[in-house]
C-alpha positions as CSV (number, residue, x, y, z in Angstrom):
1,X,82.0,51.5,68.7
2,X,79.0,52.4,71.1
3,X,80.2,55.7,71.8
4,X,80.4,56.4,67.9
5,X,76.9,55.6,67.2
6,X,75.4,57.8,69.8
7,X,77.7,60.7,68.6
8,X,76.7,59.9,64.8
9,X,73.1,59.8,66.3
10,X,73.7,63.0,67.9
11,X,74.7,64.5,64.5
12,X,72.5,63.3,62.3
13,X,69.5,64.5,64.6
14,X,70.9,68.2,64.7
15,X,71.2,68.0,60.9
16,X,67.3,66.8,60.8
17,X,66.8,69.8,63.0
18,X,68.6,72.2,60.9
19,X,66.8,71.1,57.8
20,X,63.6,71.4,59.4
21,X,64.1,75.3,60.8
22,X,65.1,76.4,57.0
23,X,68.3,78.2,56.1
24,X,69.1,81.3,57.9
25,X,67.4,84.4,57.0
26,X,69.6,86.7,55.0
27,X,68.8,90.1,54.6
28,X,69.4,91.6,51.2
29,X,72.4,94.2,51.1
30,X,70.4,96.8,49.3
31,X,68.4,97.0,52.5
32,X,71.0,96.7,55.1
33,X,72.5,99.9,53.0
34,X,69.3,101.5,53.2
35,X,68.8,101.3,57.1
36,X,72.3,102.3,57.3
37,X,72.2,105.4,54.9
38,X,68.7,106.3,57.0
39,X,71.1,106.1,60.4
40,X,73.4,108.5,59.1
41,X,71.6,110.7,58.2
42,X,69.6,111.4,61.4
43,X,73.1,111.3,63.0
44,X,74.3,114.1,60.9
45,X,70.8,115.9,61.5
46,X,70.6,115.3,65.3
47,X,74.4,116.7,65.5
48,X,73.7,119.7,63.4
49,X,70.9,120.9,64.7
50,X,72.0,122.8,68.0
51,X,70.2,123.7,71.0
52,X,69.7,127.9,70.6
53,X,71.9,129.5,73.3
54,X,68.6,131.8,74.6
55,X,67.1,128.4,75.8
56,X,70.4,127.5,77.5
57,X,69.9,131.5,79.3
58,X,66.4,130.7,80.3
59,X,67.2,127.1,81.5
60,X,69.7,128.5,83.7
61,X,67.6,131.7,85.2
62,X,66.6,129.5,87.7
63,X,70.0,129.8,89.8
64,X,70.0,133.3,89.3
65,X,66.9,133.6,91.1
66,X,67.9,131.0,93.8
67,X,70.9,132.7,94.4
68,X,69.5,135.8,94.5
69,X,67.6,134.8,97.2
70,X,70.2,133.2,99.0
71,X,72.1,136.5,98.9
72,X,69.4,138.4,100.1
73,X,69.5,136.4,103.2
74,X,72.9,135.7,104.0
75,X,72.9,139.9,103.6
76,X,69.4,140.8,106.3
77,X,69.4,137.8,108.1
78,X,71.6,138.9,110.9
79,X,70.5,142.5,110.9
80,X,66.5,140.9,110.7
81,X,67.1,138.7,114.1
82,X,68.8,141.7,115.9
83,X,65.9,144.1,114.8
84,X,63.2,141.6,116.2
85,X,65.1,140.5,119.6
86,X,65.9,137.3,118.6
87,X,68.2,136.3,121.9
88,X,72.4,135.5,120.8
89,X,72.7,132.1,121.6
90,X,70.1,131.1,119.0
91,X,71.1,132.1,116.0
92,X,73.4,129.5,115.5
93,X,70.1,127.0,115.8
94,X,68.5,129.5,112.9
95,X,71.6,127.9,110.4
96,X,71.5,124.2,112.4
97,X,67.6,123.3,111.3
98,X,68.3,123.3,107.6
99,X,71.0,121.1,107.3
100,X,69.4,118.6,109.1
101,X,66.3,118.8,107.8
102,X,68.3,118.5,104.4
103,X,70.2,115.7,105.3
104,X,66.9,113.5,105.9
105,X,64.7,114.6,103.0
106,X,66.8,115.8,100.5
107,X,67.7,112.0,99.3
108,X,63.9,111.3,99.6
109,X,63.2,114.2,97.0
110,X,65.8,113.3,94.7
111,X,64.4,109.4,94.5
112,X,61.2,111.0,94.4
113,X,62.3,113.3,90.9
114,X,63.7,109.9,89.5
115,X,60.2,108.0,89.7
116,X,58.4,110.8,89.1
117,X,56.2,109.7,86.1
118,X,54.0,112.9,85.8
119,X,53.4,114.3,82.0
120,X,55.2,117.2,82.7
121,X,58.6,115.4,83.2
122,X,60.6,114.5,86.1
123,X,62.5,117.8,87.2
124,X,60.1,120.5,86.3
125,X,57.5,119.8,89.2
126,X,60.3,119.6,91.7
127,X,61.8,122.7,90.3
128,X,58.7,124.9,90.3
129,X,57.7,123.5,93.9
130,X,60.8,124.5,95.3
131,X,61.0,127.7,94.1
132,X,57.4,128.4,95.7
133,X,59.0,127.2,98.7
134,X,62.2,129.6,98.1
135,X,59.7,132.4,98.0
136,X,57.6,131.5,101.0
137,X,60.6,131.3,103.1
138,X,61.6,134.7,101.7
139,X,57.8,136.2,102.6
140,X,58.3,135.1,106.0
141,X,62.0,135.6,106.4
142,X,61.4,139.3,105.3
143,X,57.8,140.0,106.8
144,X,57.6,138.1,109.7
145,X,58.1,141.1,112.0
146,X,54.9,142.5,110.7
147,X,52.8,139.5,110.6
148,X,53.8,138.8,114.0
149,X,53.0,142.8,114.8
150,X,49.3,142.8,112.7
151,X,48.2,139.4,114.8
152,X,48.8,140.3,118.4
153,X,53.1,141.1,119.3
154,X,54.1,144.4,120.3
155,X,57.1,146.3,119.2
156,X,58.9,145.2,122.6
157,X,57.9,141.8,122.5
158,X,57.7,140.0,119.4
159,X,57.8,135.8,119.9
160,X,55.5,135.3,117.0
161,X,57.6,137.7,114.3
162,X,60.3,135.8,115.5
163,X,58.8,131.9,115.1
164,X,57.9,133.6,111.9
165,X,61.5,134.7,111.0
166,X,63.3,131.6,112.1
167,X,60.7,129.5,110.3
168,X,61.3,131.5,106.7
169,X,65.2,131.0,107.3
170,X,65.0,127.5,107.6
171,X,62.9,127.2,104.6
172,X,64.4,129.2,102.5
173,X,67.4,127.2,103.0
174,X,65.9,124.3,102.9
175,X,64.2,124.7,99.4
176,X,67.1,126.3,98.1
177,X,69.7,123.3,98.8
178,X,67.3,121.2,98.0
179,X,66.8,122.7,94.2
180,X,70.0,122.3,93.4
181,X,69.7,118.7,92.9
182,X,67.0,118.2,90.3
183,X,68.4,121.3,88.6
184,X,71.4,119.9,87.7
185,X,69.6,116.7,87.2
186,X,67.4,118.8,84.7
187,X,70.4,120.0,82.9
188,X,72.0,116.2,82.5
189,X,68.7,115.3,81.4
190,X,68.5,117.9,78.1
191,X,72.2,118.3,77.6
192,X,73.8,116.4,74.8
193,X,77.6,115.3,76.0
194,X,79.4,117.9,73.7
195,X,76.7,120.4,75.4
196,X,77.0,119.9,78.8
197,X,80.5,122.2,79.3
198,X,78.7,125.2,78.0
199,X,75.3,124.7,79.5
200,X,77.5,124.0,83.3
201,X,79.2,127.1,82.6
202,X,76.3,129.2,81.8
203,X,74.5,127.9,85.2
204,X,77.8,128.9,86.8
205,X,77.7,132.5,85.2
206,X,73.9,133.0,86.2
207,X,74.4,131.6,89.8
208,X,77.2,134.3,90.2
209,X,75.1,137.0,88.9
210,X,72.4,136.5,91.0
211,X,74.3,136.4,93.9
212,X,75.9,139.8,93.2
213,X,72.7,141.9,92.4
214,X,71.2,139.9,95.7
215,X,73.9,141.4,97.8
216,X,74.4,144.9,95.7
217,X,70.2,145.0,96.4
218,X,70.2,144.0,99.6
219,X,73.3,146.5,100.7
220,X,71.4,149.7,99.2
221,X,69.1,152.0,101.0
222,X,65.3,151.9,99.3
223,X,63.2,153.8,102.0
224,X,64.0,157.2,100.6
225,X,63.0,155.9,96.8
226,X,59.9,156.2,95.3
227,X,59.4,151.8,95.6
228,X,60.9,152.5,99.7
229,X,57.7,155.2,99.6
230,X,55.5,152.9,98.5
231,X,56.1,149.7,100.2
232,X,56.9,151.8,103.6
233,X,59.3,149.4,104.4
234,X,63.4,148.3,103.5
235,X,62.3,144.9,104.0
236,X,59.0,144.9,101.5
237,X,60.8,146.5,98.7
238,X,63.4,143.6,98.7
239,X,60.7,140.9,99.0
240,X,59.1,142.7,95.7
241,X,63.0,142.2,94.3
242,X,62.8,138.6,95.5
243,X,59.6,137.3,94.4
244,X,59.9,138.9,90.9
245,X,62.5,137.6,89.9
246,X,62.1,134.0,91.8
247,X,58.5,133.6,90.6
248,X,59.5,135.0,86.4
249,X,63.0,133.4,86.0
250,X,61.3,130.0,87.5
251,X,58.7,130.0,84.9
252,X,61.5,130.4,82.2
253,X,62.8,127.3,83.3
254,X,59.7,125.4,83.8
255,X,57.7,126.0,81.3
256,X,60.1,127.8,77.9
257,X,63.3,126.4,78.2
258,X,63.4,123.0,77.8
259,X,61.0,120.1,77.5
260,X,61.7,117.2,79.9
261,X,61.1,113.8,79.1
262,X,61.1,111.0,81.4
263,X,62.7,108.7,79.3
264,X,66.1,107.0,79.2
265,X,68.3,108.6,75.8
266,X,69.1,105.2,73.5
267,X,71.7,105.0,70.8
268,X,70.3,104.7,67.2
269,X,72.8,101.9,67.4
270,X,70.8,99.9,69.2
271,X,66.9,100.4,67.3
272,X,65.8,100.8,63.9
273,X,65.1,103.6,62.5
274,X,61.5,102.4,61.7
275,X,60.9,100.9,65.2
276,X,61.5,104.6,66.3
277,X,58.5,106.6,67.8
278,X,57.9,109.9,65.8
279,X,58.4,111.8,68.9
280,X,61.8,110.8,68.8
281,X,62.7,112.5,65.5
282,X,61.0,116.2,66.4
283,X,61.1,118.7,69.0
284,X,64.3,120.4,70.8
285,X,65.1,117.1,72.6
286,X,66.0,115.4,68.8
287,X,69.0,117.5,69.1
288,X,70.3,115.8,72.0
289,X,68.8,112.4,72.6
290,X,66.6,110.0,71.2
291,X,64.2,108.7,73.5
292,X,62.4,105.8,74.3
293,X,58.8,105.7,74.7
């Protein structure tokens, strides 16, 4: 009978506490319908309205011009060591420094893009950095013979041209590989799900293009041309190719393709509508994600 008391004891004081917290809140069904039409209805909005496939172009522009570049100097970069006297045996240490130089800071960068907490997103910095690297690698890749000529080499003996050379190889590479990776972090970042198969294949098309007019520029013959006239030099009209089109199609990517927010996307599932900040609801990311503040 002891045990029975303390049980009924038990009871009766969670009873006491029940009646002491109040009944339940209910909410009303006209306003659970309310929230619930509101939900729809941005759901319908955010799936109709559709990224424009220009900003899709310029978000991608940025591989053309990285593997334009890349083209460029797979295409001289041979014909540039030979020209300056760069001895046989080391051109395979030209292609060894940037991998390994890759393979110790490219995770570094990437952590670095995914804490980055600057107002102008996460990617974009990266991004435009890199590319600035891209074309300083190409500046010296492509004019370090006459650097090293203007400061003291002569045309028999040119160790500076070629420190010069060797050093815009391996950054160009460098800054090139390591692009890739916030680039295609860029892309997950704007793309809605349904979006990303288009917006991967349009990178794909743009990568390919650029590498074809890279090679087709750097395989033609500009010093009897009116630009080969100008520049005086093979190697000066393709770095005017290079850093065009790196320094242009980067700012269409940077700055009017796509805004990018460093926020994690959130299902209206899981807020309410009300709680929702009003930069959620406008701008081109309210086509793809809402975001939270």
């Amino acid at each position: 009978m002891v045990p029975l008391k303390s049980n009924q004891t038990v009871m009766g004081g969670e009873e006491e506490e029940r009646e002491a917290s109040g009944p339940p809140e209910k909410r009303k069904p006209k306003e659970e319908a309310e929230e619930s039409e509101s939900e729809k209805e941005i759901e319908e909005e955010g799936k109709g309205m559709r990224i424009p496939l220009h900003r899709w172009v310029m978000h991608g522009a940025v591989m053309f011009g990285r593997e334009f570049c890349y083209a460029m100097e797979t295409a001289l970069v041979t014909p540039v060591l030979l020209q300056i006297g760069l001895p046989e045996q080391y051109y395979s240490l030209t292609w060894f420094l940037s991998p390994i130089l890759g393979l110790l800071f490219h995770p570094l960068i990437g952590s670095a893009s995914d804490r980055c907490t600057l107002r102008w997103g996460r990617r974009r910095p990266f991004i435009l950095a890199l590319c600035v690297g891209v074309l300083l690698g190409v500046a010296l890749f492509l004019n370090g013979s006459l650097i090293g000529l203007s400061i003291g080499d002569s045309p028999s003996s040119q160790p500076i041209g070629i420190v010069l050379t060797v050093l815009g190889v391996v950054v160009l590479d460098f800054c090139a590989d390591a692009s890739e990776g916030p680039i295609r972090a860029y892309l997950l970042d704007v793309a809605d799900t349904e979006e990303q198969d288009m917006a991967l294949n349009i990178h794909a098309f743009s990568a390919g293009l650029g590498g074809a007019v890279g090679y087709m520029l750097g395989g033609l013959d500009w010093t009897g041309t009116a630009l080969g006239q100008a520049f005086k030099s093979q190697e000066q009209v393709l770095f005017l190719f290079a850093a065009s089109s790196s320094l242009s199609l980067s700012h269409c990517t940077c700055s009017v393709s796509l805004n990018d927010l460093s926020r994690h996307p959130i299902s209206l599932k899981s807020q309410k509508v009300g709680s929702l900040p009003a930069s959620c609801l406008s701008g081109p990311l309210a086509t793809c994600h809402l975001y939270l503040m």
